[in-house]
C-alpha positions as CSV (number, residue, x, y, z in Angstrom):
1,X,-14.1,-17.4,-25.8
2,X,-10.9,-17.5,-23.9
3,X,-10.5,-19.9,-21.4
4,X,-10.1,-18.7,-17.5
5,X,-6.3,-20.4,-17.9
6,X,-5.8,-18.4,-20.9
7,X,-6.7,-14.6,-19.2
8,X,-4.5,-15.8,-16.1
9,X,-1.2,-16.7,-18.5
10,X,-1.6,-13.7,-20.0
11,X,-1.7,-11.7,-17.1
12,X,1.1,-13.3,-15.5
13,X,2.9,-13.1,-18.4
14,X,2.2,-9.0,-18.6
15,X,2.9,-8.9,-15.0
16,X,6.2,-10.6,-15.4
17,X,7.3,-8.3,-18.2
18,X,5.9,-5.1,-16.4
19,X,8.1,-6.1,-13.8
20,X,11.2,-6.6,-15.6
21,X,11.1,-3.9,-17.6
22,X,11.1,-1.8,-14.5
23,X,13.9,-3.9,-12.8
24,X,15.7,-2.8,-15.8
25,X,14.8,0.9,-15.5
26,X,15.4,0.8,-12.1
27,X,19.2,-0.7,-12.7
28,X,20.1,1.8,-15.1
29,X,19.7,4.9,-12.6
30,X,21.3,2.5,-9.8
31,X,18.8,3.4,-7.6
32,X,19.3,3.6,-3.8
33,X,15.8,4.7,-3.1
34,X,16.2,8.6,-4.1
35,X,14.2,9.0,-7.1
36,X,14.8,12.9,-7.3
37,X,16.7,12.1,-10.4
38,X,13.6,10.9,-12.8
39,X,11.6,13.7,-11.7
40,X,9.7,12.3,-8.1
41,X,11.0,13.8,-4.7
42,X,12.0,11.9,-1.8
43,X,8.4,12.8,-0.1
44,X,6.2,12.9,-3.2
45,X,3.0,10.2,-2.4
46,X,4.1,9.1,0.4
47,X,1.9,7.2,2.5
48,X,2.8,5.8,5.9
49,X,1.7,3.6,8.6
50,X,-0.6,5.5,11.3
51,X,1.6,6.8,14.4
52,X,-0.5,8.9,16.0
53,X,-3.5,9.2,17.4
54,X,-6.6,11.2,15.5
55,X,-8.2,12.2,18.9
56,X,-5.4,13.4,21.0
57,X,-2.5,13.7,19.2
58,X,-0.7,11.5,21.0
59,X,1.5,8.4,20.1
60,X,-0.8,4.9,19.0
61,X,-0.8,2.0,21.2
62,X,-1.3,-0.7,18.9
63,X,-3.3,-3.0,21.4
64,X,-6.1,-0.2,20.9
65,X,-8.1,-0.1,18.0
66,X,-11.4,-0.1,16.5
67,X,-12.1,-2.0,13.4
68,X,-14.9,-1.0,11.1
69,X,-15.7,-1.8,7.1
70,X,-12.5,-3.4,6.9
71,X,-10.3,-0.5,7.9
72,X,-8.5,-0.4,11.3
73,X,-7.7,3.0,13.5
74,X,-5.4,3.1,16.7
75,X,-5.8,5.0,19.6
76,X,-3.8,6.6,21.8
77,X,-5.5,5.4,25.3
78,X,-9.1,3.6,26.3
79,X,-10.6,6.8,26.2
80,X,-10.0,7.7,22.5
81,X,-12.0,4.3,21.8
82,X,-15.3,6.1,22.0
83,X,-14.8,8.8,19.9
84,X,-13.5,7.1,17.1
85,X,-16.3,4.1,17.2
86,X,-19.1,6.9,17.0
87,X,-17.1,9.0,14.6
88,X,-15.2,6.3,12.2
89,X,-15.7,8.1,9.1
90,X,-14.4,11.3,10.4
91,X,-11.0,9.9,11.7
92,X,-10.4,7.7,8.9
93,X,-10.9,10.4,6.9
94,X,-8.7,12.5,9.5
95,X,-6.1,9.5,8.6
96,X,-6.1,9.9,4.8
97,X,-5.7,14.0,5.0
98,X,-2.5,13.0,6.8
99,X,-1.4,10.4,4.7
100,X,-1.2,8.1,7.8
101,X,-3.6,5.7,6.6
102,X,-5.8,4.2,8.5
103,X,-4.8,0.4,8.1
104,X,-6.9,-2.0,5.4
105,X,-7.8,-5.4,7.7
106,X,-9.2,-8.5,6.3
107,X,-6.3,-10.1,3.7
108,X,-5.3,-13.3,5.1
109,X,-2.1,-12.7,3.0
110,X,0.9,-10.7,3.8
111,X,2.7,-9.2,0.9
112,X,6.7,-9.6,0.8
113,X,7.5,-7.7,-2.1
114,X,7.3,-4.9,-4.1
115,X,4.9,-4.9,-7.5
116,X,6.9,-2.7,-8.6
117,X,10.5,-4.1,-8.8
118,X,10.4,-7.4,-6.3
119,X,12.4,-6.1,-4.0
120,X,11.6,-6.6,0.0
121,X,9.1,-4.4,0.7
122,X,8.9,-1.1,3.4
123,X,5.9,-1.6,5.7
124,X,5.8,2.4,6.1
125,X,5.4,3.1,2.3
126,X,2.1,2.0,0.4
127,X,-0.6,3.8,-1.6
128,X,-4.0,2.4,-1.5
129,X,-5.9,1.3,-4.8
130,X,-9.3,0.0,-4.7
131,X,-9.4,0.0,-0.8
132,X,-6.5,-2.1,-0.8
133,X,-2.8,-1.4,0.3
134,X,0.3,-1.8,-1.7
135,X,3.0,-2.0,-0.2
136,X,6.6,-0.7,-1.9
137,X,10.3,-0.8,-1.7
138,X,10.6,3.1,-2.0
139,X,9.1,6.5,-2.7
140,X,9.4,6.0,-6.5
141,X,7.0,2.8,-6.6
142,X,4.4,4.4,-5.0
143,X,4.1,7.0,-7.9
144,X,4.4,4.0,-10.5
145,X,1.4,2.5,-9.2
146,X,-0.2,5.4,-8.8
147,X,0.0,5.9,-13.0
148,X,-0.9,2.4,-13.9
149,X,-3.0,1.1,-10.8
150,X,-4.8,-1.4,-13.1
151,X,-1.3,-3.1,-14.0
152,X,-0.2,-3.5,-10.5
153,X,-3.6,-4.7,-9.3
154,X,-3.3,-7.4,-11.7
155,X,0.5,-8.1,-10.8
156,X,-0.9,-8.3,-7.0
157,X,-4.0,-10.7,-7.8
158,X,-1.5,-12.9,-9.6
159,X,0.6,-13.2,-7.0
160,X,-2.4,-13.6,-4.6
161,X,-3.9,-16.3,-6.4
162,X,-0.4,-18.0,-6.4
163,X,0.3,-18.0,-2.6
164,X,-3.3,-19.1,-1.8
């Protein structure tokens, strides 16, 4: 039986390779952030932060929101609050349909960088696996994850357990 030290060296250790191999990959194509050139557009699964708001339309005003199962939607004004507190499900569904989100609450830590290739990370680009958000450097990352989303889960619990 392996020991609990054991499973977590290995991990880190496949994290930490994972993410230097695609360091290296992403040094050879001297990437700025356009991926168009291995095959992902500049749009392809994007995600981004919720900006407006799924009753009116309207711009969010982040001091108004509603927090339910661990997800967070903004409103537009005090009377959007309603709607979205007796209707959750619909406008976090509403969210997802747009890409916009809505916002996973409940992590007391805040990721800095990238799974992906360690860079700083863009708070408007993430893709959600397991509930949770990832957040990425660029476009490309987002699809990377998206293939392997057991890999980078592990590379994120690693990193979780270390800042903790």
């Amino acid at each position: 039986m392996l020991s609990i030290k054991t499973v977590i060296m290995g991990t880190l250790i496949l994290g930490i390779t994972i993410l230097g191999l695609n360091v290296f990959a992403h040094q050879q194509h001297q990437c700025s952030g356009d991926h168009s050139s291995h095959g992902h557009s500049n749009t392809e699964h994007k995600h981004t932060a919720q900006k407006t708001c799924t009753v009116m339309g309207g711009q969010i005003n982040e001091d108004l929101l509603i927090d339910q199962d661990g997800e967070r939607i903004y409103v537009c004004c005090a009377g959007c609050l309603g709607e979205v507190e007796g209707n959750f499900e619909k406008h976090s569904s509403k969210l997802r349909e747009t890409n916009q989100g809505p916002e996973v609450v409940g992590s007391d830590i805040e990721q800095k960088t990238c799974p992906v290739m360690g860079g700083k990370i863009n708070k408007d680009l993430y893709t959600e696996i397991d509930g949770r958000k990832i957040y990425v450097c660029c476009p490309g990352c987002i699809g990377q994850i998206e293939k392997n989303p057991e890999i980078y889960l592990s590379v994120m619990e690693s990193v979780d357990s270390e800042e903790k």
